[in-house]
N, C-alpha and C positions, 0 to 999 in steps of 0.2 A: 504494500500500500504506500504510494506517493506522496509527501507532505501535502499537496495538496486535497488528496482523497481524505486525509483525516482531517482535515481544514484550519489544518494552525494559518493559511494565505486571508482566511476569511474573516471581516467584521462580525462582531455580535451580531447583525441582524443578517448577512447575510449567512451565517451561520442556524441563523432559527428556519430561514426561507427553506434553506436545504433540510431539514429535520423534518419541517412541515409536509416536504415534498414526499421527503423519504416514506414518513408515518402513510400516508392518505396516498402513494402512487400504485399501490397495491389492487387499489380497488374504484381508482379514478384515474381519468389519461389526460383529462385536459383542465385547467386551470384557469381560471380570471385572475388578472391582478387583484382587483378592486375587492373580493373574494377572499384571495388570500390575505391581503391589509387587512381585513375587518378580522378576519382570526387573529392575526399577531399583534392588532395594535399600533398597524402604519399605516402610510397611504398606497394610495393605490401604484404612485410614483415613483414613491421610495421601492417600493417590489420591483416595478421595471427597470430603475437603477441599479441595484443590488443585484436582480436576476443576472447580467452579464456575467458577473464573476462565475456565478454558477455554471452560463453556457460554457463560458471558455477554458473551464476548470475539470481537471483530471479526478470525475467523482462517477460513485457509483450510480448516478442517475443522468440519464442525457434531456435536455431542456430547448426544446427549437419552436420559436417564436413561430403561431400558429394563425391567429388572426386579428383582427381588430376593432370588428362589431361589438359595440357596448362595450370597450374596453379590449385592451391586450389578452387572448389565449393563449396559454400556454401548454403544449403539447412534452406530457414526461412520460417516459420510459424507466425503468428498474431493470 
């Protein structure tokens, strides 16, 4: 596992993004920002800022920006 997969590269919140993702990709594929913010406590903004780190980061989850009706979807894989 790469420094980055265990996320010592990551902020606290982007840190909780990836946790959220991890918990709930299990059993869901696509993601709203504005969705995810209301669970953790941010904006919808702050998720699509912080989500970068996550695309471009060597982690167990893959994250590829999916649409953007009503907001940013986000399409995750496990």
């Amino acid at each position: 596992m790469s420094t980055s997969a265990a996320g010592n590269d990551l902020t606290d919140k982007q840190r909780r993004i990836l946790a959220y993702l991890r918990e709930h990709a299990a059993s869901q594929t696509y993601f709203k920002s504005r969705l995810i913010a209301s669970e953790l406590g941010m904006t919808a903004k702050e998720v699509g800022a912080n989500m970068t780190a996550i695309r471009s980061g060597e982690f167990d989850v893959t994250v590829e920006k999916w649409g953007y009706s009503s907001g940013t979807t986000w399409k995750v894989d496990v």
